[in-house]
N, C-alpha and C positions, 0 to 999 in steps of 0.2 A: 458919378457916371463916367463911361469913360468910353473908347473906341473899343470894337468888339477886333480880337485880334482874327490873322488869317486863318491861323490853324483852327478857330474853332468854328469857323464859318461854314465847313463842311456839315459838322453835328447839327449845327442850329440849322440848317436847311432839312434836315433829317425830322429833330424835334419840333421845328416849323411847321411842316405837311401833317404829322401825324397829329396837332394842334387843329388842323385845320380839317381835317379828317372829321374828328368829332365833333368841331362846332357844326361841321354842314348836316352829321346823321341827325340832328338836332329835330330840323324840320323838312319837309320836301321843298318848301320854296329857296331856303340854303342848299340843299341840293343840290339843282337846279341851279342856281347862280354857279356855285363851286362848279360844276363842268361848266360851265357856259364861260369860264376863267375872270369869272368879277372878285375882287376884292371882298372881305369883309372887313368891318370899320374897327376899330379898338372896342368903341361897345356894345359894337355886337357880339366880339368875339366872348369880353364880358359876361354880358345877359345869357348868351348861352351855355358860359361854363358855370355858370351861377345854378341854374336851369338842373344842369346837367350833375354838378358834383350836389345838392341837395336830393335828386332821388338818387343818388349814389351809383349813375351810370359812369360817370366819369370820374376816376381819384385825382387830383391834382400833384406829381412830385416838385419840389420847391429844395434846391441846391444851397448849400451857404455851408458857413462857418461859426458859429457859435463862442467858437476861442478867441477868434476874432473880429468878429461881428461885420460878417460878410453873408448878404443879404436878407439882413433880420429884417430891415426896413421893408423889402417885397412881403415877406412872408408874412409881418405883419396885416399887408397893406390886404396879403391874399382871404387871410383871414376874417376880415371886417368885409369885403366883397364877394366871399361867395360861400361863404361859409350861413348854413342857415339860424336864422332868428329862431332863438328858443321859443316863441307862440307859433312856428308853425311845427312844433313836434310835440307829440305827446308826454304825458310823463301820469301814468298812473299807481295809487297805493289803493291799502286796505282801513276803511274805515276802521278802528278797532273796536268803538261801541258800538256796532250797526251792524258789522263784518257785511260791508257793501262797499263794492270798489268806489276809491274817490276818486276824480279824474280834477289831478291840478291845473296839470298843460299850462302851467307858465303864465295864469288868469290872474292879474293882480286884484280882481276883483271877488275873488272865491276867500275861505279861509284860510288863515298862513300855514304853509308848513314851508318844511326844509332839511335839504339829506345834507348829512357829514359825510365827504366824501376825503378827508385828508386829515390828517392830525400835524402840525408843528410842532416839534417839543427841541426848541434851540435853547441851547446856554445864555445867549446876549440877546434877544428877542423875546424869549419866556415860551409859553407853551399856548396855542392856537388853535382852534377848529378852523375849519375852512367847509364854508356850507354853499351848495347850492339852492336859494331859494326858487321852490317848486311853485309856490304859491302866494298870493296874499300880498301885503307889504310889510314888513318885519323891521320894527323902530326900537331905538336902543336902548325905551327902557320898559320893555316889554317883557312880562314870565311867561317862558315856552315850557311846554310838557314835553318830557322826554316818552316815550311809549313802550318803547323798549326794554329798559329797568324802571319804568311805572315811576319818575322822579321828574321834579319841576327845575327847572332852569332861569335864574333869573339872568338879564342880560343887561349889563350896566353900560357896555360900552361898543359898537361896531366899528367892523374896520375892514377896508379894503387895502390889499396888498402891494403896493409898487417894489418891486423888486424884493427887498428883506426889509423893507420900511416899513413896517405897518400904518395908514390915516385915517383917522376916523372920520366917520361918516353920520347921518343922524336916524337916516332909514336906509334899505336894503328893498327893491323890488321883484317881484316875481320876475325871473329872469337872470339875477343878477349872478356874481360870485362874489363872498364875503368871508370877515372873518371875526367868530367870538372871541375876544382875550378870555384865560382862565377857567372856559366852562370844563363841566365834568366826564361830558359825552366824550363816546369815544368814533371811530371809524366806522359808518356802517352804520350809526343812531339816526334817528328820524324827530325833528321839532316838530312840535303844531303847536293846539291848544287844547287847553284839557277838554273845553267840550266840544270840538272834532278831532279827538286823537286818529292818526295819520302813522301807518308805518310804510314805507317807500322798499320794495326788495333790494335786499343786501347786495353789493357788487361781488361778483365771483369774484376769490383770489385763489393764484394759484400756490401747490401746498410745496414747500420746498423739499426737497430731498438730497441736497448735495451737503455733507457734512464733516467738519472738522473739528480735532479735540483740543481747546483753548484752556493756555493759562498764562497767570499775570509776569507781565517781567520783575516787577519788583516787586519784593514781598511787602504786605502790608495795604497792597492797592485794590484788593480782594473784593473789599466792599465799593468802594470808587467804581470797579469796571461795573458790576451787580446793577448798581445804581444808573450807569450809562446806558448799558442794554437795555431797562427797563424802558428807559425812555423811547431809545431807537427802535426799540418795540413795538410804544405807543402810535408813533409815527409812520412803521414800515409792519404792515400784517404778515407778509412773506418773509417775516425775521423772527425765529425761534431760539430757545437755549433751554436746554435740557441738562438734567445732573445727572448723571448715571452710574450709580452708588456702586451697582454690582461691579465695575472696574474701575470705581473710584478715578473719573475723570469728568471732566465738563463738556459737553457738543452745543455746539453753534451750528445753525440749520439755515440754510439762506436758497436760491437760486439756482445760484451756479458758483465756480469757482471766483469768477470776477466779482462777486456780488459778497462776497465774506472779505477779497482784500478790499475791498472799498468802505465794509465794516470798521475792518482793522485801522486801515487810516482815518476814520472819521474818528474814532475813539483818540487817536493821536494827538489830532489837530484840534476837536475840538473840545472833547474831555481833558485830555493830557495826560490819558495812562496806556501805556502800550501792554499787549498780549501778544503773546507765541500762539500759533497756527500749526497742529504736528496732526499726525495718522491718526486717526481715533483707533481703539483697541478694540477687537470684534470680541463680544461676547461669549465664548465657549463656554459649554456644561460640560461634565465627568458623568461619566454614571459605569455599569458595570454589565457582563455579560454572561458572565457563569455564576454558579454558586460556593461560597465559601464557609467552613466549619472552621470559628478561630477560638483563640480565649486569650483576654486580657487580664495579668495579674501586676495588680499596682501596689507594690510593699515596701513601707520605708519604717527602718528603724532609729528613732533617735531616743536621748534622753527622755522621761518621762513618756507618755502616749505617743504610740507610730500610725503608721497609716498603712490599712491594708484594706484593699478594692478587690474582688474577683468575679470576672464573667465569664462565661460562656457562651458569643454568639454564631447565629450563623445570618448570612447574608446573602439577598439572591435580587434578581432585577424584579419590580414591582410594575412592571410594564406601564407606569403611568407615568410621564413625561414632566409632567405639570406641576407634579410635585417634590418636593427635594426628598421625603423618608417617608417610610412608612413605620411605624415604631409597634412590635407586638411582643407580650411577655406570654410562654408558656413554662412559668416556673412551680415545680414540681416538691411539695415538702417543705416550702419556706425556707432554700437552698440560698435564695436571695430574700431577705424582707421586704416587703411591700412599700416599704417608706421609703426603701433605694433606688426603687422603679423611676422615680421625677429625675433623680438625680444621673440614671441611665440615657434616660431620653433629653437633659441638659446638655451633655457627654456630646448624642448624638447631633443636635441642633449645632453646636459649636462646631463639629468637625463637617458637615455638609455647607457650610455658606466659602470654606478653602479646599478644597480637595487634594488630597495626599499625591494626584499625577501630574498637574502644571495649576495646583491653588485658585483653579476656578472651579465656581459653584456645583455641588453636587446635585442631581437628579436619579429620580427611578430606582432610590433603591428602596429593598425593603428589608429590616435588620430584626431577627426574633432572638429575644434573651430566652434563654432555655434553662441553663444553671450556674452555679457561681459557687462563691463560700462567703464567709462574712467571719469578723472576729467581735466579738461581742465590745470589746473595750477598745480596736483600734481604728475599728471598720469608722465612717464616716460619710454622710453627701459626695465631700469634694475626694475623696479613695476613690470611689463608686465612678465617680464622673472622669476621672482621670485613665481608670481601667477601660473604661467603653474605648476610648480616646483611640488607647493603644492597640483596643481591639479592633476599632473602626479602619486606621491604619493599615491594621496587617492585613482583615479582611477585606478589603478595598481592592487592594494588591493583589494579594491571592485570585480575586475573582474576575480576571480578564480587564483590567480597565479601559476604557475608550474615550476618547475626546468624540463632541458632538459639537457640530457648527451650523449655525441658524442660515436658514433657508427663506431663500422672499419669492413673492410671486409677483413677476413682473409683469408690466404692461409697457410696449416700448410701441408706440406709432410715428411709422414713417412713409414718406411718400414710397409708392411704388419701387421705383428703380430701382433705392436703396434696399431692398431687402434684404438683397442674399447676400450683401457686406454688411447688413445688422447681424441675419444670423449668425453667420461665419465666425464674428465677434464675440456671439454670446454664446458658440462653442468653445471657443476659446477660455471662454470665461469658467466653464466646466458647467455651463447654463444647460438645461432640458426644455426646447422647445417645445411646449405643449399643444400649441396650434397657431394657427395663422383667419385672421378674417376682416376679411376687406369691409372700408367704410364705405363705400361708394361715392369717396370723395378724393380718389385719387391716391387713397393712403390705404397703410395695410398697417391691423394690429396684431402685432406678434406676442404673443402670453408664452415664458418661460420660467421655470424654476430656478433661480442662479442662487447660488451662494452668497449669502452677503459682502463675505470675504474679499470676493471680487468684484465688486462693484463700485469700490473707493476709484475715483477718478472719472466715472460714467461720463457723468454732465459733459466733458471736456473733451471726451473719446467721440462719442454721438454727433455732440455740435461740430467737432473738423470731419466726420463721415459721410454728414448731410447737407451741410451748408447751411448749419444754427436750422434745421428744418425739422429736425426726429425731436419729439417727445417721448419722458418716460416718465413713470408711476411706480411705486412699490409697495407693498404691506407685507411685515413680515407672517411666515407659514408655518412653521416647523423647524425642530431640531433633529439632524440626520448623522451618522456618524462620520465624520471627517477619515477623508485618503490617507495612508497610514506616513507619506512621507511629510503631509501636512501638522500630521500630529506631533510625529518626530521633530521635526521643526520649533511647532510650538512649547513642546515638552522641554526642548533644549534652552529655548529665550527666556525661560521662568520657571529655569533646576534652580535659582538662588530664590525665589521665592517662596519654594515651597517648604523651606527651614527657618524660611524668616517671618516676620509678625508683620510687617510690612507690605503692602503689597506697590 
C-alpha cells in the first residue's frame, strides 16, 4: 500500500461518486441516506456491489498490471467477494437416455457430471483437461462416460491447477474447477455416468478468418511443426491449418493478426521450430470464352517404332463452373480407335489441373474430339495423350482465355457511426454492397460481395476503423472474371511457371 499521489486524486473523486452512485440506486433507504450526505460503511459499499454485479446491474472494472503484478491481490480479493457462488446459477443439459433436460445447478447431491471447457497440451506439463464440475462429486478413481463419442473415461488421478503446477486432489465438488491428467476428451465433451449420461451445450467459439501461408524455416522440421499445431489445436478451437493442394501451400487460420504471431512464437519457444508467415496465394481458375477449331499432331521418328498421335478438337466454354472439363467424342468412321478415347481424356485431365495462361486450374471448358488419324504400328496411348496436350494448348489460346477470381459474401457488423468508413473501405476493396440491416442493437450489417483478393489484411484495417468494435464473416460464392489489369498482373508473376513443372 502506499500514499495515493496528488495528481490522481482528482480521478478518484470522480471514480469515487460514480461508486457511490450505484451503491445508493441499490435500495431507496441508500438513497435517501446518500442525499441526506451520510456516509456509507466499507461493507456496505461491499453488500451492495456484491448485490449488484451478481444480477449483473453493475460490472465492476479493476486496474492492474499483470507483468508486473500490480493489483492482482485486489482483483483477487474482488473476485472471492462479489463474484457469485456457482449454487446460485443455473447450469442445465440434456439427459441423453431420457432426452429430458437435467438441471445440475451446481447440486453436489444430484448425479456427477462435468463440461471440459479447456484442453492443456504443454511440452513440460503433459496434456490436461480442465473441467468444470456441474454436478455431483467427482473422486479420482471414478469411470466417467464420455456422451459425446459414446466412450468411458477412466480417471486415475485429479488435479487442481496452481499456476502451471498441477496438485492433486482426491475429489472434485460440484462447483469446483479441476483437472484430469491424460484423458481422451477433448474441448466441448461433457462427463457423467453411463446411467445418467448428461450432455452440457457446447461453448460458441468463434470461427477464424484472418489467414496466412506458413512454412518451416528449416528443412527437415516438417513433421516437428504438423506435430505442434496438432497439439495448439487441441488446446485453442479458434486455431486451424489447412493444406491447400491447389496452390501447393499451407494456411494457418487464427483470429486475427496478433493471434498467428503469438502462434508463431509459441512454436519458437516452446516447440523449438520456427515458421515463415508470407501472403497466402489467392486461388484463380482459367477457363475460356469463345470457341476454338484446333488439331494436335504428335510425330516422332526414331530407330525402330516412332510415335504418331493425331486429333482433331474443338473447344468451347461448358458454362459449368464447377467443373474443370467436359470430355465428348463425335468420331466419325474409326478416324480415331476407340481404345484411344481414355488416352485423349488422360491428355485432357493432365492439362486442366495447370492451365496454359498463369498454370492455374482449369474450369468450364468443354473439349469434343471429332477426327484424327492413327498409324497402325506407330500410333500409341502415350502419342494419343501427348497430341491432345498440344491441342489443348493451342486451343486454349485460341479461345479467348480469362483468368477468374473467387468471390465471398461478406458479413461485416459494425456499430452505427462507423458505416459509411466501413463502406467507403469496401469500395475500395472493389466490394458490391449488397445491403445494409440494422440489428436494433446499435449495429448495422452490411452484406457485400468483395473479392477475396482483397481482403488479406481485413482483421487489422476494421479493428483501427472501429476501435476493435467491427466484426466480420465470410463464405466463399463464386468464381467471377477478374479486371483485365489484374490478370495482366497475375499472368506476368507466373509467365515462368507456366513452362515449368514446378509450380
Amino acid at each position: 500500500e502506499c500514499e495515493i499521489p496528488e495528481y490522481s486524486k482528482e480521478n478518484l473523486a470522480i471514480c469515487r461518486e460514480a461508486l457511490l452512485d450505484a451503491v445508493a440506486e441499490t435500495s431507496d433507504e441508500f438513497m435517501e441516506r446518500y442525499f441526506n450526505g451520510e456516509e456509507f460503511t466499507f461493507s456496505e459499499i461491499r453488500a451492495a456491489m456484491k448485490f449488484n454485479v451478481c444480477d449483473g446491474t453493475v460490472i465492476p472494472v479493476s486496474m492492474g498490471s499483470s507483468i508486473e503484478l500490480r493489483n492482482i491481490h485486489n482483483l483477487m480479493n474482488d473476485i472471492v467477494e462479489l463474484f457469485p457462488s456457482p449454487d446460485k446459477k443455473k447450469c442445465a443439459g440434456i439427459n441423453m437416455k431420457t432426452n429430458e433436460i437435467f438441471e445440475g445447478d451446481y447440486n453436489f447431491a444430484t448425479s456427477k457430471s462435468a463440461y471440459v471447457f479447456k484442453t492443456i497440451a504443454d511440452p513440460f506439463i503433459g496434456k490436461y483437461s480442465l473441467i468444470k464440475v456441474c454436478s455431483g462429486v467427482i473422486k479420482s478413481d471414478d469411470t466417467l462416460y464420455n456422451a459425446t463419442t459414446e466412450t468411458e473415461e477412466k480417471i486415475s488421478k485429479l488435479y487442481v491447477m496452481r499456476a502451471n503446477k498441477p496438485e492433486e486432489v482426491s475429489e472434485l465438488h460440484a462447483g469446483d474447477i479441476g483437472a484430469i491428467g491424460k484423458a481422451g476428451c477433448k474441448t466441448g465433451d461433457t462427463l457423467s455416468t453411463k446411467a445418467v449420461p448428461v450432455v452440457y451445450g457446447k461453448t460458441e467459439i468463434s470461427k477464424p478468418y484472418t489467414y496466412m501461408a506458413y512454412k518451416a524455416k528449416n528443412k527437415g522440421d516438417e513433421d516437428k511443426i504438423s506435430q505442434a499445431l496438432a497439439k495448439m489445436m487441441s488446446e485453442d478451437k479458434t486455431l486451424r491449418v489447412v493444406n491447400d493442394s491447389a496452390n501447393r501451400q499451407s494456411l494457418i487460420y487464427g483470429i486475427g493478426d496478433q493471434h498467428l504471431d503469438i502462434v508463431m512464437n509459441k512454436l519458437k519457444e516452446r516447440y523449438k521450430v520456427d515458421i515463415e508467415l508470407s501472403k497466402p496465394k489467392v486461388p484463380f481458375r482459367e477457363t475460356i470464352r469463345k470457341n476454338a477449331d484446333v488439331e494436335g499432331k504428335h510425330k516422332k521418328q526414331s530407330g525402330g517404332h516412332g510415335q504418331y498421335g493425331h486429333v482433331k478438337m474443338r473447344f468451347e466454354p461448358s458454362g459449368d463452373m464447377e467443373t474443370p472439363y467436359v470430355f465428348e467424342q463425335v468420331v466419325v468412321g474409326g478416324a480415331v480407335p476407340k481404345n484411344y478415347f481414355p488416352a485423349v481424356e488422360k491428355g485432357l485431365q493432365e492439362c486442366v489441373l495447370k492451365g496454359p495462361l498463369a498454370a492455374y486450374p482449369v474450369v468450364g471448358v468443354k473439349a469434343t474430339l471429332y477426327d484424327g488419324s492413327y498409324h497402325p504400328v506407330d500410333s500409341s496411348e502415350m502419342a494419343f495423350k501427348m497430341a491432345t496436350i498440344l491441342a489443348f494448348k493451342k486451343g486454349f489460346m485460341d479461345a479467348s482465355p480469362v483468368l477468374l477470381e473467387p468471390i465471398v459474401s461478406m458479413k461485416v457488423t459494425v456499430p452505427d457511426k462507423f458505416t459509411g468508413d466501413v463502406m467507403g473501405d469496401l469500395n475500395k476493396r472493389r466490394g458490391r454492397v449488397l445491403g445494409m440491416t440494422p440489428d436494433h442493437q446499435g449495429n448495422t450489417i452490411i452484406e457485400a460481395d468483395v473479392p477475396l483478393l482483397e481482403i488479406y489484411g481485413y482483421s487489422t484495417v476494421l479493428r483501427s476503423m472501429t476501435g476493435g468494435s467491427g466484426d466480420f464473416s465470410y463464405e466463399f460464392a463464386r468464381y467471377e472474371q477478374a479486371p483485365s489489369d489484374i490478370q495482366e498482373k497475375e499472368i506476368a508473376a507466373r509467365a515462368s511457371k507456366v513452362d515449368s513443372a514446378d509450380e
